[in-house]
N, C-alpha and C positions, 0 to 999 in steps of 0.2 A: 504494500500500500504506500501509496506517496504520503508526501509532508505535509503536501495540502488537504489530502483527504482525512489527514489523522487530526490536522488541526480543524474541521470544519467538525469532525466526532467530539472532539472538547469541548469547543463552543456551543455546540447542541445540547452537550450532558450539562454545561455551565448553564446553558439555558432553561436546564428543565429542574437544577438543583434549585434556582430563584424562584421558579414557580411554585415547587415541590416545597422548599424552606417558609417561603410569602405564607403561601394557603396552611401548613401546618400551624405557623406562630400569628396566624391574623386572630383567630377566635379570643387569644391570651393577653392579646394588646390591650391599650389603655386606650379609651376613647379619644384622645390628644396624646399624638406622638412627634416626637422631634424631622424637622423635612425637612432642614437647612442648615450650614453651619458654617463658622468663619474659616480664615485662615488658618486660627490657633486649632481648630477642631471641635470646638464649644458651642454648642446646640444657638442658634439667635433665632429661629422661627419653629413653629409649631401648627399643626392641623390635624384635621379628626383623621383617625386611621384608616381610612378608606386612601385616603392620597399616597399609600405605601404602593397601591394597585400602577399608580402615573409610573413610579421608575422599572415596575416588572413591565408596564407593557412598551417603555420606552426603549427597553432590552432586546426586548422581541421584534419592535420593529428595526432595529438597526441592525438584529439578524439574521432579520426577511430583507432589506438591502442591502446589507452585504452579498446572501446571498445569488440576490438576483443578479447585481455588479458584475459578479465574480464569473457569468455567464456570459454577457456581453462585452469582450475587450473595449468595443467601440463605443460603449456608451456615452454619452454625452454630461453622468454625472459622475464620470471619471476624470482627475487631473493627476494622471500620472506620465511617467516618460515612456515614447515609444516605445522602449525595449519591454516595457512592462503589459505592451499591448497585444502578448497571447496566452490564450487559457491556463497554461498551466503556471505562469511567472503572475498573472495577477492571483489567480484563487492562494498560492502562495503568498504574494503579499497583502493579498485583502484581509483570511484569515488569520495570517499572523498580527496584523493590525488589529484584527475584531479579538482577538483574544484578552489583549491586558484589558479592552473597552468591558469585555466579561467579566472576567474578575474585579474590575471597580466596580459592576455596578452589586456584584454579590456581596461585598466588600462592604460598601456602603448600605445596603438593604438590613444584613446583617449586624453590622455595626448601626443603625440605625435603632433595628430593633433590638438590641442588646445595651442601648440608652433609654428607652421609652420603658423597658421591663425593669431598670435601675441595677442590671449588671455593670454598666461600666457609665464612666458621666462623660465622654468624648468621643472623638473620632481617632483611633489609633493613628500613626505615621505611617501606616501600611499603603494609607492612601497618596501619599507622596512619592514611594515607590512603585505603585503598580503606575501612577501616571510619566513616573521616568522612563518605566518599562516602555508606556504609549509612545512617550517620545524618540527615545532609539529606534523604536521601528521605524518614524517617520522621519528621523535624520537618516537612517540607515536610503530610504526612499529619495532621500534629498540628494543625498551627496553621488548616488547612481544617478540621478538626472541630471544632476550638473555634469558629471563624468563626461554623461553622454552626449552633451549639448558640446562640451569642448572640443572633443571629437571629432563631433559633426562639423562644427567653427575652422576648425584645422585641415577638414579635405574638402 
């Protein structure tokens, strides 16, 4: 099995773990749960527990465009560099992108609900590294297009 195929199997299991986690721990919630938080990781807004549903389904659809993306090199909500524009080099780099996007958002869900039930009073630092995570892939994306563009500039 390819790289891509294995990571599009994660991001599905990651997908089904936020649903699967969501729907177990919603019934336990407190009617007003934490939905915001600063830079420090410190809860600053609050809404009834129904608004836990906004970030599972906002998971899900960036799942479903990902994986639609990941089908059409040519799409037009694509900004990647030519070289990334066949099947198997984007599903590679889409899923590897939609992955850390995964893990924040389960990250966050969980930690969310693990402030609202009064296990923890923050946002761990977990989330500053899964978002470093997001960023390496996209410099990694970057500096291949610039590569590529030099290249091109030079013949």
């Amino acid at each position: 099995m390819k790289t891509s195929g294995i990571l599009l199997i994660v991001n599905t299991l990651l997908l089904i773990v936020i649903w699967v986690f969501t729907g177990v721990k919603y019934a336990e919630l407190p009617d007003i749960i934490p939905t915001h938080f600063n830079f420090q990781g410190k809860v600053d807004g609050e809404s009834g527990k129904a608004t836990i549903w906004f970030l599972v389904g906002i998971a899900t659809l960036i799942h479903l465009l990902f994986l639609r993306m990941s089908g059409n090199p040519n799409s037009p909500l694509l900004n990647v560099p030519q070289s990334f524009r066949n099947t198997q080099t984007l599903k590679l780099y889409l899923f590897s992108l939609e992955l850390p996007v995964m893990i924040l958002f389960l990250d966050i869900i969980v930690e969310s609900i693990r402030v609202a039930e009064g296990k923890q009073t923050e946002l761990s630092d977990a989330v500053l590294f899964i978002l470093g995570l997001m960023f390496a892939v996209i410099g990694i994306g970057l500096i291949k297009s610039v590569r590529e563009s030099k290249t091109k500039s030079n013949n």
